[in-house]
SERO-4910 file (N, C-alpha, C, O; in steps of 0.05 Angstrom, whole numbers):
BEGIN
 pado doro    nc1    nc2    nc3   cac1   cac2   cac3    cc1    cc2    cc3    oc1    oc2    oc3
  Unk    A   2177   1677   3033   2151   1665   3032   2141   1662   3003   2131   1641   2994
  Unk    A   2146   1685   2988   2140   1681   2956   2162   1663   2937   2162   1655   2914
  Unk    A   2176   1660   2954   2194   1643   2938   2188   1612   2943   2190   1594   2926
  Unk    A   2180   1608   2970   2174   1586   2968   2147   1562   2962   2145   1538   2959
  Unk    A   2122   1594   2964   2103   1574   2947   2106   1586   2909   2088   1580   2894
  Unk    A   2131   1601   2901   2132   1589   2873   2144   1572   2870   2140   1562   2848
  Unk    A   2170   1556   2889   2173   1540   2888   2152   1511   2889   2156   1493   2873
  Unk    A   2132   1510   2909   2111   1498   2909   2099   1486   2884   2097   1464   2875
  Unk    A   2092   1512   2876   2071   1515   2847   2081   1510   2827   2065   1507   2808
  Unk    A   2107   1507   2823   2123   1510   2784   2120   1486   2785   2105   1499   2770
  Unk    A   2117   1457   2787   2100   1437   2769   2072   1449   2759   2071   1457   2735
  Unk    A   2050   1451   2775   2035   1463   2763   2031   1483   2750   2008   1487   2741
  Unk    A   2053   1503   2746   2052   1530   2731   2067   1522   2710   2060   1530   2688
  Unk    A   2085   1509   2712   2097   1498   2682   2088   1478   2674   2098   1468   2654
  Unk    A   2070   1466   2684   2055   1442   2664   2034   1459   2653   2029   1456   2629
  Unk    A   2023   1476   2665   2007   1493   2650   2010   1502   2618   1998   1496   2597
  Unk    A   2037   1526   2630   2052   1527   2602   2053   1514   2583   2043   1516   2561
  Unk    A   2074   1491   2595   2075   1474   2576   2043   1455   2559   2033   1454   2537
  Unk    A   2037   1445   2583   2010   1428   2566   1980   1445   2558   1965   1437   2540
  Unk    A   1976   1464   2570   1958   1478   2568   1931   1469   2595   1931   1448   2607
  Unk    A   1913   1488   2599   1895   1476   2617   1882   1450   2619   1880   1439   2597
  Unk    A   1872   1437   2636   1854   1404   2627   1831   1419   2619   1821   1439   2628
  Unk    A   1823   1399   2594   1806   1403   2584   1792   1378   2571   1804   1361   2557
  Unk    A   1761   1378   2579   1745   1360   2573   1736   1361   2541   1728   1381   2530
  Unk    A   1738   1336   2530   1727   1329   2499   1708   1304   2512   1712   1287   2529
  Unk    A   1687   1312   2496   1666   1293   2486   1673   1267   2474   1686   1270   2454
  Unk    A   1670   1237   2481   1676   1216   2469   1654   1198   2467   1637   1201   2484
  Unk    A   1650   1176   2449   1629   1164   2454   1645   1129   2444   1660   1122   2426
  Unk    A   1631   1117   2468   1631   1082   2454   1622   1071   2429   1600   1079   2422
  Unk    A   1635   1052   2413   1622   1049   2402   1600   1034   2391   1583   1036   2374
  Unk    A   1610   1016   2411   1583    984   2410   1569   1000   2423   1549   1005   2410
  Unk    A   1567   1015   2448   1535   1018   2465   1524   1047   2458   1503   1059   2463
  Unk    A   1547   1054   2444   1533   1091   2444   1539   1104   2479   1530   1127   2480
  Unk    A   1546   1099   2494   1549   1114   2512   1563   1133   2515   1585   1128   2505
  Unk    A   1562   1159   2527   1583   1179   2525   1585   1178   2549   1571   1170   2568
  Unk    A   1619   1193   2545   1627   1202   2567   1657   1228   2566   1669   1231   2545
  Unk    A   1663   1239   2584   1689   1255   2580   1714   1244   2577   1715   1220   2583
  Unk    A   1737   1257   2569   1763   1247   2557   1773   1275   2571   1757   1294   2569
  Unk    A   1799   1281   2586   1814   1290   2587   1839   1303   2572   1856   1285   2567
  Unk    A   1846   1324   2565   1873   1325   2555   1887   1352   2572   1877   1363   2591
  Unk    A   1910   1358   2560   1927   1375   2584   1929   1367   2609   1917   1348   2618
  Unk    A   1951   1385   2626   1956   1382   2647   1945   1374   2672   1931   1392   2682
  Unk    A   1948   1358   2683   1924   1347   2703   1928   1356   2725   1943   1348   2742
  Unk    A   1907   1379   2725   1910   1393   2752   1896   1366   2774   1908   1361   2795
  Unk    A   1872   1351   2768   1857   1338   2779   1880   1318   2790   1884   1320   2814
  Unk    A   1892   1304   2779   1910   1288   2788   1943   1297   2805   1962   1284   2816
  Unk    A   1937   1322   2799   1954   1342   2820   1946   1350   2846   1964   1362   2859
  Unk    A   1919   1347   2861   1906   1354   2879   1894   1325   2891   1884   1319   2913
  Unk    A   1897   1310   2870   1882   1276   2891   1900   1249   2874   1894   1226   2870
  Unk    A   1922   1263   2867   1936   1233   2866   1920   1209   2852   1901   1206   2837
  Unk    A   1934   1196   2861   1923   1157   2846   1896   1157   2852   1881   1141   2840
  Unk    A   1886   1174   2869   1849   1174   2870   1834   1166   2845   1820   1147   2840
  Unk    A   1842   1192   2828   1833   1194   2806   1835   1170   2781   1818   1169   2763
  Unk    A   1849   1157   2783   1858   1133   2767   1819   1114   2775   1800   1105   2761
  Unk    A   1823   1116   2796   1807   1097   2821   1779   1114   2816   1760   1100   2819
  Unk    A   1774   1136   2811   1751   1138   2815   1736   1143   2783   1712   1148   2780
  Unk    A   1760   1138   2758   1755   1129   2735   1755   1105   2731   1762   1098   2709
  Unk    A   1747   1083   2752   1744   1063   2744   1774   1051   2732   1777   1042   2709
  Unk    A   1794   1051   2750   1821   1047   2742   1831   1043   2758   1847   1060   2767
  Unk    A   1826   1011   2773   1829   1007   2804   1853    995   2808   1863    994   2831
  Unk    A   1861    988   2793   1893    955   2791   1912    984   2789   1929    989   2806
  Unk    A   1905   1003   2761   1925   1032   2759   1929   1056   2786   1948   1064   2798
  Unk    A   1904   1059   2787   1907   1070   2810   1920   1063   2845   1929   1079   2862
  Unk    A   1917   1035   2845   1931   1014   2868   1960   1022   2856   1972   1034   2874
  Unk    A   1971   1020   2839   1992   1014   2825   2014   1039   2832   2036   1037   2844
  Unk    A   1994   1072   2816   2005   1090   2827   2007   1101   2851   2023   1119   2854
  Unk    A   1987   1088   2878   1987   1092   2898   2018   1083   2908   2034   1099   2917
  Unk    A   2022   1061   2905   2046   1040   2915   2071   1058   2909   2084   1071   2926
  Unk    A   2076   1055   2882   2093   1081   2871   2103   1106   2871   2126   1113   2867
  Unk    A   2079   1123   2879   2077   1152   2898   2088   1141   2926   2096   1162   2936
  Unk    A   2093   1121   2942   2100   1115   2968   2132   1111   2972   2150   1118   2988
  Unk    A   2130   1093   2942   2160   1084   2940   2177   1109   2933   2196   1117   2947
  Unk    A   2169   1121   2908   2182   1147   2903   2187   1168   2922   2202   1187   2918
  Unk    A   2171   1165   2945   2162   1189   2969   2150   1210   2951   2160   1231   2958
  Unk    A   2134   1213   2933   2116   1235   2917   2124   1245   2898   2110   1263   2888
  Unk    A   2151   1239   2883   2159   1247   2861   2144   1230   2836   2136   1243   2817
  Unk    A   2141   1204   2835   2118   1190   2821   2094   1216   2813   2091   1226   2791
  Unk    A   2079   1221   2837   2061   1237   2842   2060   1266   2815   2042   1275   2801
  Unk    A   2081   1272   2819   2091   1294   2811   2088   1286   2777   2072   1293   2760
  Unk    A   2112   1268   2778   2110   1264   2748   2083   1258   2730   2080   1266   2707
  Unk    A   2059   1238   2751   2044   1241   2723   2022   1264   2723   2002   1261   2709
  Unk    A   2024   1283   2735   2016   1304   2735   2018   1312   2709   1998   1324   2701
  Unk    A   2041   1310   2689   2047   1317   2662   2036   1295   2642   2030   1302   2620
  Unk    A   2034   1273   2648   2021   1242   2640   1996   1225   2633   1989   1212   2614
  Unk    A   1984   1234   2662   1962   1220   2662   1937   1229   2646   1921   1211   2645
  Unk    A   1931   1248   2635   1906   1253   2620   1908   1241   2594   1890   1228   2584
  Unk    A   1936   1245   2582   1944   1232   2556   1945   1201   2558   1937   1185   2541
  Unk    A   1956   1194   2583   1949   1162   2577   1920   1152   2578   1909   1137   2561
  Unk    A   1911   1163   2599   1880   1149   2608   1863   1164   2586   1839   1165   2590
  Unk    A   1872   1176   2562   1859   1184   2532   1857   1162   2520   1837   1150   2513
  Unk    A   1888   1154   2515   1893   1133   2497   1893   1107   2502   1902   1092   2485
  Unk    A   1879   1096   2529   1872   1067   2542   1846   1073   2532   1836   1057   2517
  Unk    A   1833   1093   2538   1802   1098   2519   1800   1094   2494   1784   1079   2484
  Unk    A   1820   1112   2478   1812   1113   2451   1820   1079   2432   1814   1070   2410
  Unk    A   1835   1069   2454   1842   1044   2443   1828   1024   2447   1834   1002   2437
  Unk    A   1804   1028   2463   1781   1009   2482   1759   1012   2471   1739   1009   2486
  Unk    A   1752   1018   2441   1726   1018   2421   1712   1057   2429   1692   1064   2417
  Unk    A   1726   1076   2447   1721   1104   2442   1729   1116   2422   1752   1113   2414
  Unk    A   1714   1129   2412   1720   1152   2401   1710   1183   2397   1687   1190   2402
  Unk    A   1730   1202   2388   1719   1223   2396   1697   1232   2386   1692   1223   2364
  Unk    A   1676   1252   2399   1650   1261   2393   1655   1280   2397   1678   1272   2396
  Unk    A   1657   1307   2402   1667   1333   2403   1662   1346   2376   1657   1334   2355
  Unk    A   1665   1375   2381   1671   1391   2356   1684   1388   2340   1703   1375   2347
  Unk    A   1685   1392   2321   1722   1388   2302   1743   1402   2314   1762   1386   2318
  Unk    A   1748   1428   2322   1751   1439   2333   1766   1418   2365   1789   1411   2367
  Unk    A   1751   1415   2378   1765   1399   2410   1768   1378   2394   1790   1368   2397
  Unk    A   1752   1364   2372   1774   1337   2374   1805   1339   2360   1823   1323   2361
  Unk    A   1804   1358   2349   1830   1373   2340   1858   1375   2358   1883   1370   2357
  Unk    A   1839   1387   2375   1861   1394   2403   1873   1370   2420   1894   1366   2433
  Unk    A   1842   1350   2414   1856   1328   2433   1868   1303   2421   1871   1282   2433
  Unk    A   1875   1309   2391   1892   1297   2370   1910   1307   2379   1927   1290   2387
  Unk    A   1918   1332   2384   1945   1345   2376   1960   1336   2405   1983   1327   2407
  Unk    A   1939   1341   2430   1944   1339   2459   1961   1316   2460   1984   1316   2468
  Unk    A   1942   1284   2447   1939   1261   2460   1967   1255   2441   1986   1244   2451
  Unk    A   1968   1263   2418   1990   1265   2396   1982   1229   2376   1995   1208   2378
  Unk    A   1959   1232   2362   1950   1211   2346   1941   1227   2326   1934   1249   2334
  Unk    A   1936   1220   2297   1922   1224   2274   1896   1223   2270   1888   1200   2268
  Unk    A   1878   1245   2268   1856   1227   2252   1852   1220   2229   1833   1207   2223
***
């Protein structure tokens, strides 16, 4: 029985490791000033609701997209962007007039996370 929900769990226990917890940074637009959160590390969120999450960030064509994909793959899709998705849907932001607002400190982390320069 212990063997098989660590089998279960080692995506999520080694994406852990590896990426570290998700964690929210502060970002702001820059034509309207609006803020909002940015993601980095392992996506537990997108490990528990799938292509939802694409979809309920307002990422409806992506989220359709990985839905289709998770079906075709039978859930290994699923799996994979579990390690993926926070770093991309960073960098579709940071490339879309966001930028980070955070501490120096978290925007540090989510340089190093997202893997860009400031």
């Amino acid at each position: 029985m212990t063997t098989i929900l660590l089998l279960i769990l080692s995506p999520a226990i080694l994406g852990t490791i590896i990426q570290g917890w998700q964690r929210g940074v502060k970002i702001k637009h820059k034509e309207s000033d609006l803020q909002s959160n940015c993601f980095v590390g392992y996506s537990w969120t997108y490990l528990l609701f799938g292509f939802f999450v694409p979809i309920f960030r307002g990422e409806i064509i992506i989220g359709i997209v990985h839905a289709l994909l998770s079906v075709v793959t039978l859930g290994l899709f699923w799996l994979i962007m579990t390690f993926l998705y926070n770093r991309q849907h960073a960098i579709r932001l940071l490339t879309n007039s966001w930028v980070l607002d955070d501490s120096a400190e978290m925007n540090e982390l989510a340089c190093q996370k997202i893997g860009i320069k400031r």
